[in-house]
VOGU-3710 file (C-alpha; in Angstrom, 3 decimals, decimal comma):
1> xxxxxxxxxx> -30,817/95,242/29,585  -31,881/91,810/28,401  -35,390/91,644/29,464  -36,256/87,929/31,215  -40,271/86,573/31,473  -40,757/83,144/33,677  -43,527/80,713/33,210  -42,975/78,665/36,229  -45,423/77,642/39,102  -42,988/76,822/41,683
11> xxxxxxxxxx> -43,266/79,642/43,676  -39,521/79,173/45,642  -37,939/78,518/41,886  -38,935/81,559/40,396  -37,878/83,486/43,740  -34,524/81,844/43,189  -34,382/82,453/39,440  -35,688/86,110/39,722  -32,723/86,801/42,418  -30,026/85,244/40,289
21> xxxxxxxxxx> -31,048/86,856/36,984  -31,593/90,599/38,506  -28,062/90,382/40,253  -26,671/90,408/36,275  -25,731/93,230/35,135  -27,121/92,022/31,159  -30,417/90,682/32,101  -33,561/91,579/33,912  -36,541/89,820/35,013  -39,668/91,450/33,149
31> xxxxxxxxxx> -42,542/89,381/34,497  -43,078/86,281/35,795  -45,922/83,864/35,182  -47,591/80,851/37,018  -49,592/79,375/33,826  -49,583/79,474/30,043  -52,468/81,403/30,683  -51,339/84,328/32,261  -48,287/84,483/30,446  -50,278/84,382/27,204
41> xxxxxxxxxx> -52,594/87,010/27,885  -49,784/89,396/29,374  -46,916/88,572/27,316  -48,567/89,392/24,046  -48,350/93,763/25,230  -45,340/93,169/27,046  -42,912/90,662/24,981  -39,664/90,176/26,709  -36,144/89,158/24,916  -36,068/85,327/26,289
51> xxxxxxxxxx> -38,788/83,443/28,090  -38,196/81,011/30,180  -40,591/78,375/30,370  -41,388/75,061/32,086  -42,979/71,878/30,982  -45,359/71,404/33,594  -47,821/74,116/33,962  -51,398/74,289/35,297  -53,700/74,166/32,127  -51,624/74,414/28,941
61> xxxxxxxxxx> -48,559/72,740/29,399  -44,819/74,376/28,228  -44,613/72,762/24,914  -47,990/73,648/23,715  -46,804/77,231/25,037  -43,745/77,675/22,965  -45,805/76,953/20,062  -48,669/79,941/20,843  -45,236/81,859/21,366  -43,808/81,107/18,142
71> xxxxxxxxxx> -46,790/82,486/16,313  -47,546/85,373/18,474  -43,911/86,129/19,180  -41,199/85,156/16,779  -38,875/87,590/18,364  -38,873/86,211/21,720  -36,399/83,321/22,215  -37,787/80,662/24,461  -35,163/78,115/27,068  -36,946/75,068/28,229
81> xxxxxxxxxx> -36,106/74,927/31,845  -37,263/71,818/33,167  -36,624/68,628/35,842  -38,277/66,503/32,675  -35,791/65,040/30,242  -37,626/62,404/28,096  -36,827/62,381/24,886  -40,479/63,208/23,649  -40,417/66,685/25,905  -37,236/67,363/24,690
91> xxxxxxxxxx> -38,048/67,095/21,293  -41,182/68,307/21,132  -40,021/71,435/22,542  -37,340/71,960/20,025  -40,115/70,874/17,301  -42,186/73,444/18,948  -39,546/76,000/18,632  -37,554/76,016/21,869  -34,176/77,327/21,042  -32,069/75,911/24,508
101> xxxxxxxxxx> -33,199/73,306/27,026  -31,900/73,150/30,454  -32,345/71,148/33,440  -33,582/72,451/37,037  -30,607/70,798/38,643  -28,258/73,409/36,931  -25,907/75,254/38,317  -26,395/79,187/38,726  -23,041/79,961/36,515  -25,013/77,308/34,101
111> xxxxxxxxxx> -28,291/79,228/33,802  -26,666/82,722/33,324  -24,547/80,873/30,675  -27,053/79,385/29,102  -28,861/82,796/28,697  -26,048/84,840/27,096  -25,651/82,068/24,802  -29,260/81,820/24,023  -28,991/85,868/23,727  -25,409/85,476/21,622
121> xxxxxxxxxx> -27,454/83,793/19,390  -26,225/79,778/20,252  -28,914/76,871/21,528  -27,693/75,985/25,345  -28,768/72,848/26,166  -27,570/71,088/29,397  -24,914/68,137/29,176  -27,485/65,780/29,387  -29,781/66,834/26,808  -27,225/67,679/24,276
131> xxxxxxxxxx> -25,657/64,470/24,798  -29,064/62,938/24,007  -29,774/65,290/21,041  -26,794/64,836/19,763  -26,837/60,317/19,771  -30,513/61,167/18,263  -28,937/63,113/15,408  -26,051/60,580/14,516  -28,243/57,247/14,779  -30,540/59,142/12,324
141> xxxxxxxxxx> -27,979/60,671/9,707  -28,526/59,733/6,293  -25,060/57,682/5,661  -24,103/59,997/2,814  -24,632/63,339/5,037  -22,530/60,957/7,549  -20,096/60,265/4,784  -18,895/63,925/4,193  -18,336/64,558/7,269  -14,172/64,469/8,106
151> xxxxxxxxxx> -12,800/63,044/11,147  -12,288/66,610/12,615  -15,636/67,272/12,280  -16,867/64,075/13,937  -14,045/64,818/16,714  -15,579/68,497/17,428  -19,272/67,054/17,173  -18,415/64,137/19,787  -16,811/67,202/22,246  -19,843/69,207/21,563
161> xxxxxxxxxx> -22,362/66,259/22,572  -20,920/66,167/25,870  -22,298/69,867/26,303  -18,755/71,709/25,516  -18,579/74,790/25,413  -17,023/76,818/21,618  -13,985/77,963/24,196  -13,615/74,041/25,671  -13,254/72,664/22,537  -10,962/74,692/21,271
171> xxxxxxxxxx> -8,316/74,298/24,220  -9,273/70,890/24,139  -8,003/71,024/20,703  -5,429/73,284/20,788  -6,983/75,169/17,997  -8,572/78,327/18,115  -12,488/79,392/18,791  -12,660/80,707/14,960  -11,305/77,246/13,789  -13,967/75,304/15,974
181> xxxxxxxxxx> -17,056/77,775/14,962  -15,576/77,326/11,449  -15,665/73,595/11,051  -19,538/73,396/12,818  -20,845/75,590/9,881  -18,767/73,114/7,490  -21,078/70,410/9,109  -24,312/72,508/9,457  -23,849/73,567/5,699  -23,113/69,444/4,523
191> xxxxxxxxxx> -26,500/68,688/6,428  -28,347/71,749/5,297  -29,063/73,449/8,738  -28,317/76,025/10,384  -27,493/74,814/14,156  -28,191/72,116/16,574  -32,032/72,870/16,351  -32,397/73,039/12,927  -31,019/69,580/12,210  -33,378/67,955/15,129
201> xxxxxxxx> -35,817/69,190/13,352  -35,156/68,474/9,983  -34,502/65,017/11,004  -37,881/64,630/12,956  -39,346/65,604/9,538  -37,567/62,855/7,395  -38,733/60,064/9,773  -42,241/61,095/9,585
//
């Protein structure tokens, strides 16, 4: 089982959260937390597999958080799940090290989807924030990263900044899910990352 942490102090959120996660069959709800605090002096005996972890906290807020976690954690893969969805959160939590960022408002299917990405190895970020992540990283591309890029490429980034799913674009398509995966490491490997996350980050560093 995929063990599950929650730093979250709304009390009927976590209840709800806890409920839906323990009915999988994949993942389990280790501990859950109601401050950075807590979590931090807990979570550093008893790391789970994916934390997930909202902005607001008493005390130390989520993004400061994910950073301790970083450092004191590197194998535990932390999902923003949050009602906040300015661009500074969201970006500061990637910077941070958040590897997916999800809104509250989410659907159940969503949030169990967005963890077996996040456990498949992927970056789930609602349709929202990917949109926004996504218009951040093509206003800031260097023209000749932009340049290389071929107009299949640009077609399966504009599907994936809608929030599409690897299977969605490639029905969309009519191509297949090994094509699609195929042509985002062409683009990853033109702008020298490694996923969505990477690239947000590498670009936060060039306009520093």
């Amino acid at each position: 089982m995929v063990k599950v942490s929650i730093i979250e102090d709304d009390k009927h959120f976590t209840e709800a959260l806890v409920e839906l996660i323990n009915q999988s069959k994949k993942f389990h709800v280790l501990h859950t937390y109601v401050s950075s605090e807590d979590a931090l002096a807990h979570m550093v005996n008893h790391p789970p597999d994916i934390a997930i972890v909202d902005i607001k906290l008493p005390g130390k807020n989520g993004i400061d958080l994910i950073a301790d976690f970083k450092n004191l954690l590197p194998d535990t893969l932390c999902m923003v799940c949050s009602y906040y969805d300015d661009n500074s959160y969201v970006f500061n939590a990637l910077r941070n090290g958040a590897v997916g960022y999800i809104l509250k408002d989410a659907k159940p299917g969503e949030i169990m989807n967005s963890l077996d990405e996040l456990h498949k190895g992927g970056a789930p970020m609602s349709r929202y924030i990917a949109k926004k992540v996504v218009s951040f990283f093509e206003k800031k591309l260097p023209p000749k990263s932009l340049s290389e890029i071929t107009s299949r490429e640009n077609e399966i980034l504009k599907y994936i900044s809608t929030g599409m799913q690897i299977k969605e674009v490639a029905e969309k398509l009519f191509i297949s899910q090994f094509t699609v995966k195929c042509h985002l490491k062409n683009i990853y490997s033109k702008l020298h990352v490694n996923n969505r996350v990477e690239a947000i980050n590498r670009l936060n560093n060039l306009n520093k």
